[in-house]
KOLPA-58667 format. One line per field, with one value per atom (N, C-alpha, C): residue number from 0; residue in three letters; atom name; x, y, z. Coordinates in steps of 0.1 Angstrom, whole numbers, plus 2048, in hexadecimal, padded with zeros to 3 digits. Example, Ala and Ser with C-alpha at 12.3 -4.5 7.8 and 13.67 -1.06 7.14 Angstrom:
BEGIN
num 0 0 0 1 1 1
residuo ALA ALA ALA SER SER SER
atomo N CA C N CA C
east 884 87B 884 880 889 881
north 7C7 7D3 7DF 7EA 7F5 800
up 84E 84E 84E 847 847 84F
# end
This chain:
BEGIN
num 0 0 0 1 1 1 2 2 2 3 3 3 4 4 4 5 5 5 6 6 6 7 7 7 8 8 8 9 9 9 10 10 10 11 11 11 12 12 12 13 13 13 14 14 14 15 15 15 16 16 16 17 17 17 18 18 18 19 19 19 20 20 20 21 21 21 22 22 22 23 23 23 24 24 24 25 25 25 26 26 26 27 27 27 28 28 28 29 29 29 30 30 30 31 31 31 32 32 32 33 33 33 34 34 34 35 35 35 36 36 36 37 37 37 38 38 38 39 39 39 40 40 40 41 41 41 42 42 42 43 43 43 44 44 44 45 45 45 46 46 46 47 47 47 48 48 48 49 49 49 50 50 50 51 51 51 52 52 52 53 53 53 54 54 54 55 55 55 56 56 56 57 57 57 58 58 58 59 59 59
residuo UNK UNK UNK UNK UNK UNK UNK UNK UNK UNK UNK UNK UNK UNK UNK UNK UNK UNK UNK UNK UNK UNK UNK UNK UNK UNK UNK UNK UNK UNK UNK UNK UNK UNK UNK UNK UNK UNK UNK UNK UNK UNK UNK UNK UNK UNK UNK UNK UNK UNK UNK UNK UNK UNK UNK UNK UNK UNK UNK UNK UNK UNK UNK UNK UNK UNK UNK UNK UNK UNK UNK UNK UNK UNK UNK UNK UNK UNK UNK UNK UNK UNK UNK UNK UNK UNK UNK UNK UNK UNK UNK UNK UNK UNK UNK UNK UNK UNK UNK UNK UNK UNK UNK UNK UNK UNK UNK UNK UNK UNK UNK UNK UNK UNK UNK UNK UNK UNK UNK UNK UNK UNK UNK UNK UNK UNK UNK UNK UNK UNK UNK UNK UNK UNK UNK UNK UNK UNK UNK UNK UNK UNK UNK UNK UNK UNK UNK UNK UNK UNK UNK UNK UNK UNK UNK UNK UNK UNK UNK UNK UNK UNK UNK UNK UNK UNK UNK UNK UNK UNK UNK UNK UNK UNK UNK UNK UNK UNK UNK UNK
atomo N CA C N CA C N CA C N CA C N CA C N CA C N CA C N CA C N CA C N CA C N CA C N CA C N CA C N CA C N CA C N CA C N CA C N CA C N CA C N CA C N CA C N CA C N CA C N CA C N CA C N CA C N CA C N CA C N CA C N CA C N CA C N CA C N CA C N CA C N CA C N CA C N CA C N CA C N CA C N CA C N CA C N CA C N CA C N CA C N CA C N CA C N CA C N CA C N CA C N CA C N CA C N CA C N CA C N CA C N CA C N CA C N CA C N CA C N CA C N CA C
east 808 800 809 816 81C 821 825 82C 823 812 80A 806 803 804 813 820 82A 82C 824 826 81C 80F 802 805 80E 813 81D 823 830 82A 81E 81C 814 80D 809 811 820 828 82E 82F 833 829 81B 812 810 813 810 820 826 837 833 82E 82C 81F 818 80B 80C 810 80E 81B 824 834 834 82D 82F 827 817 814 81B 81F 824 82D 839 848 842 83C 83B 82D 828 817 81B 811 80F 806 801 7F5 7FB 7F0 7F7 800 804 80F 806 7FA 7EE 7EE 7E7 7E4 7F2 7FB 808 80C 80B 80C 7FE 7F3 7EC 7EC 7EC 7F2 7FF 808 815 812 804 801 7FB 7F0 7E7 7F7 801 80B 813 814 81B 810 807 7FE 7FA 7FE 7FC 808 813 820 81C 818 818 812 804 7FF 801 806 80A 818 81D 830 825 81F 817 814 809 803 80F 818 826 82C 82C 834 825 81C 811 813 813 814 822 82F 839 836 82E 832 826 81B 812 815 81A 81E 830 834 844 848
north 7F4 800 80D 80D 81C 81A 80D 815 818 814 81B 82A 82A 839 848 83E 843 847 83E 83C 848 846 856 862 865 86E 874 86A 86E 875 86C 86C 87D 87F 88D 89D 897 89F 8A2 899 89B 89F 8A3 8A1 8B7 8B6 8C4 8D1 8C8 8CD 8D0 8C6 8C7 8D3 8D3 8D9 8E6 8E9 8ED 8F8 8F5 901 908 900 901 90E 90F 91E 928 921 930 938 930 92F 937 931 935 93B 93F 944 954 954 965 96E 966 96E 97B 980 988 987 990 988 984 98E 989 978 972 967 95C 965 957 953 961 963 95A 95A 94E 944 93D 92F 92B 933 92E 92D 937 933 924 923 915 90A 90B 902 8FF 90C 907 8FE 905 901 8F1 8EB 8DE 8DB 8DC 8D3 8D5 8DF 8DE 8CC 8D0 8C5 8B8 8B5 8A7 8A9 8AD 8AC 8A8 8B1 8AD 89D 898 88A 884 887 878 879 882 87F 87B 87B 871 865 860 855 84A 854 84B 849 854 854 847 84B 83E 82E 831 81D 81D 81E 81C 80B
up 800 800 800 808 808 7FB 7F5 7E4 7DD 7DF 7D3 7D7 7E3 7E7 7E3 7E3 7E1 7D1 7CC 7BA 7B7 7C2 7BF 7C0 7CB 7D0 7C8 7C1 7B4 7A9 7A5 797 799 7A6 7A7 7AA 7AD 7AC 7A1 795 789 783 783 77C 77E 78D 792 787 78F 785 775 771 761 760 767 75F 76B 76F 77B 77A 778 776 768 75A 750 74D 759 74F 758 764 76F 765 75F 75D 74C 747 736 736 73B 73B 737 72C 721 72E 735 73D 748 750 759 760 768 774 77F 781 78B 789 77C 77A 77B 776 77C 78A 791 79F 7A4 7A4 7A7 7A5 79B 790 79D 7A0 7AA 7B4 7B7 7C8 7C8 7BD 7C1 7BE 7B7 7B1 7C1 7C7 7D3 7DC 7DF 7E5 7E4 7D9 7D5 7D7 7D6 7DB 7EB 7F1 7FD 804 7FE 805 800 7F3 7EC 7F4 7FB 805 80F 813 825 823 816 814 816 80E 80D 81D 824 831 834 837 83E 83C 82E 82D 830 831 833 844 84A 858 85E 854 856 855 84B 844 845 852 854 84D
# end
């Protein structure tokens, strides 16, 4: 169970990286709209980091 959680947890941090940095980094839009795009972007590594230490701390 912690590798398929570890494998969910991965595949959502690459998924966030890829879709998620690409319009911050290269986005035509405002700076308002990049500058939010980075908030929700951090805001989601935040809690997919918090999920993976629950789970390693859960399933030792």
């Amino acid at each position: 169970m912690k590798i398929f959680l570890n494998i969910i947890i991965t595949i959502a941090l690459v998924a966030v990286t890829f879709f998620g940095l690409g319009p911050v980094l290269l986005a035509d839009g405002s700076k308002t709209e990049r500058l939010l795009t980075l908030l929700v972007v951090l805001a989601l590594y935040f809690l997919l980091v918090l999920a993976l230490k629950w789970v390693k701390k859960r399933y030792r």
